[in-house]
N, C-alpha and C positions, 0 to 999 in steps of 0.2 A: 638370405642376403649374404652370411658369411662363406655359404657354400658355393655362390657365384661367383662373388670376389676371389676366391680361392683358383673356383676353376680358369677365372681369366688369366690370373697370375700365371698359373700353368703354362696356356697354352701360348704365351712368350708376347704378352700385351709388351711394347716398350715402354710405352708413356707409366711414369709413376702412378700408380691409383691407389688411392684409400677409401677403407671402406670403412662409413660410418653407418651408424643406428641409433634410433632415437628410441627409447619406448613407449613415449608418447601417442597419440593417433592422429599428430600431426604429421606423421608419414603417409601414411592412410589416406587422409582427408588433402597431401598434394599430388595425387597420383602418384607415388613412388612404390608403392607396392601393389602385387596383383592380388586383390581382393577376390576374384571369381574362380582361378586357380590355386591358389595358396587361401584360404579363408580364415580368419585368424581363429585359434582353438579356444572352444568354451569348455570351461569345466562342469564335467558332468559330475548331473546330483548324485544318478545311482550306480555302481559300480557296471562293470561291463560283465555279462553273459560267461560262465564258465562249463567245461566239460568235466565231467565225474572229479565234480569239486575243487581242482586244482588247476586244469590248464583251461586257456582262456579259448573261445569257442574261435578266434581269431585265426589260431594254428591249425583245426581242423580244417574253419572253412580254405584254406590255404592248398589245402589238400585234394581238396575236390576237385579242381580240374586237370589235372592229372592223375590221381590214383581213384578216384572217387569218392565212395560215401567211408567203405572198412577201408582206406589205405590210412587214416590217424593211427585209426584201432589197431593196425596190422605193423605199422611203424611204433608202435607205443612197446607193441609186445616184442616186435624182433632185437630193437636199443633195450629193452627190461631181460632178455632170452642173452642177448650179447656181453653183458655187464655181468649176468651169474654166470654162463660160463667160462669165461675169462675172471673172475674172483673179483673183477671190480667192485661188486655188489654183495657182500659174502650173507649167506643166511642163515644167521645164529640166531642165540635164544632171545636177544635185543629185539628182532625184527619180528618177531611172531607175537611177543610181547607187544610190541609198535602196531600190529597189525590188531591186535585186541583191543587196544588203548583207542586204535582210530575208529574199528568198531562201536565203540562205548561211546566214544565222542559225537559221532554220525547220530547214532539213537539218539543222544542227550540234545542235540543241536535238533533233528527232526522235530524231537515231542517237544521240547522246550524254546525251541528258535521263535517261532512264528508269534508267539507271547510276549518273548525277551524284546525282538523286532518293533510289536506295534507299542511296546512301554516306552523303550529308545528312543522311536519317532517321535511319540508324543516329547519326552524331555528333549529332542532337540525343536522340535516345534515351539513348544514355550520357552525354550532359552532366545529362535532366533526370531520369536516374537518382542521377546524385551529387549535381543540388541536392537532391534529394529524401532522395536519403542523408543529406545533411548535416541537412535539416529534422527528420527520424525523429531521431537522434543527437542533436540540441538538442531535442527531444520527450521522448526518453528518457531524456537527463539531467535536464534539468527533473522529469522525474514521480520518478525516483530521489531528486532533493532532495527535490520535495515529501514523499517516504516517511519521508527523513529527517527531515526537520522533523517529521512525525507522530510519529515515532519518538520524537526529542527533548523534545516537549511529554507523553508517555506518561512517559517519565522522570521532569522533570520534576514530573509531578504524581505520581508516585512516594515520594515523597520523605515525604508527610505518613503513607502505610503503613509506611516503614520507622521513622519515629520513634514508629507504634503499635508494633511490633514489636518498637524496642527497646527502649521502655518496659515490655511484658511480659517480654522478656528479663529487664529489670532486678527487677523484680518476682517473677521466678520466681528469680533470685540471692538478692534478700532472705528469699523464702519459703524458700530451701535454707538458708540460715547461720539463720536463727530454728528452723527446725526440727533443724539439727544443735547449734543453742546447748541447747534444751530435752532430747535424745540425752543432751549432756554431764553436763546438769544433772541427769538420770535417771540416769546412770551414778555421779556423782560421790555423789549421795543414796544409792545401794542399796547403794556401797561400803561406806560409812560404816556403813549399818547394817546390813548383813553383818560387817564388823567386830565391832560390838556384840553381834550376834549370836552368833559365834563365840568372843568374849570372855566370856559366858556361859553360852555350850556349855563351854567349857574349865576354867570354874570350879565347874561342876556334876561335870561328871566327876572334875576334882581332888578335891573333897568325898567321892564316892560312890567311889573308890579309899581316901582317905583312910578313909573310915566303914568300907570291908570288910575294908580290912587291921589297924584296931584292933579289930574284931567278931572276926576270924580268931586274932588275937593272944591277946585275952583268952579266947579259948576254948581252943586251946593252952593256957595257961598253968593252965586249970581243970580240965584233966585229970589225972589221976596215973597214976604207970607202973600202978598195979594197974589200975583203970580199964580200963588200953588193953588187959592180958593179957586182963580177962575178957572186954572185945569183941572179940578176937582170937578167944577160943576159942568165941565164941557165933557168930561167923564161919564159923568152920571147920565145926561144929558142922550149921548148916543149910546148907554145902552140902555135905557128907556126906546129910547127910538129901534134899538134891537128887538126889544122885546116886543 
């Protein structure tokens, strides 16, 4: 992006322009950048491809289509041919020395690399298992908080149900003492005039004792001993005649 701004600038834009950048991927994500031409660079895990150990396989293949397969090989040698003989490059006893030392090192890197290599991996495998461990673990806590906090705000807002509920509580307390008050007041009514009732019952029967035993009385006393002989013998008399 800075290199287009530049070039506009160049080519004699008039209008003022600035050029911003974000490096967010909210550039990204508004159409402001070409993603299918320009695609943005991932860092690679393993190192890139090299030629006899030092140059990267990038500047051979460079080569190929123009000088083909030997024009690296043949340019490596005539820039190495060109530097000794013009003393650029001078070859003393350092360099043959250097040339031993790199010998020594190539062996020790050969026989010893590929060992050294799969131990490495392994320590950065379990290191960047336990950052990772650690990163899941602050992942997991965080999502646990956030659960709680949802939690929390559920409660929270809880709160205006329970004061519906206890207000029906309350309301169905009242409904129970008003309806056991109006029980009472039913009870203490029916006593009272079951009382009445009973106190009336009682004085009818007194009456109706009273009236049979002066009814019984005065009849007794209306009878005379003959009387009773001759309903005695008028007794006897028909059930003779029953029999």
């Amino acid at each position: 992006m800075l290199s287009r701004c530049a070039l506009r600038t160049l080519q004699g834009n008039k209008s003022p322009a600035m050029c911003l950048f974000r490096l967010s991927s909210d550039v990204a994500a508004g159409g402001e950048r070409d993603l299918v031409n320009f695609p943005a660079r991932v860092r690679a895990i393993d190192p890139s491809p090299v030629r006899m150990g030092i140059f990267p396989s990038e500047w051979f293949e460079a080569f190929y289509s123009k000088t083909g397969v030997t024009g690296p090989y043949m340019a490596l040698a005539s820039v190495g041919t060109f530097l000794c003989s013009k003393e650029f490059f001078i070859l003393e006893h350092d360099f043959y020395a250097g040339v031993a030392l790199a010998i020594v090192i190539f062996g020790v890197v050969r026989t010893a690399g590929p060992g050294l290599n799969d131990m490495l991996e392994k320590e950065l495998t379990k290191d960047e298992h336990a950052l990772k461990s650690i990163r899941q673990g602050e992942i997991d806590q965080l999502v646990g908080n956030i659960d709680q906090e949802k939690i929390a705000q559920a409660d929270a807002t809880v709160w205006e149900d329970i004061i519906i509920a206890k207000k029906e509580a309350v309301g169905l307390q009242l409904e129970g003492a008003y309806r056991q008050r109006l029980h009472d007041a039913f009870t203490q009514v029916k006593m009272r005039l079951d009382y009445q009732m009973e106190v009336s019952n009682v004085v009818r029967r007194m009456e109706q004792k009273h009236m049979v035993d002066w009814i019984i009385s005065n009849v007794k006393n209306s009878i005379t001993p003959a009387q009773e002989d001759a309903a005695l013998k008028k007794c006897i008399s028909d059930l003779k005649a029953l029999a």
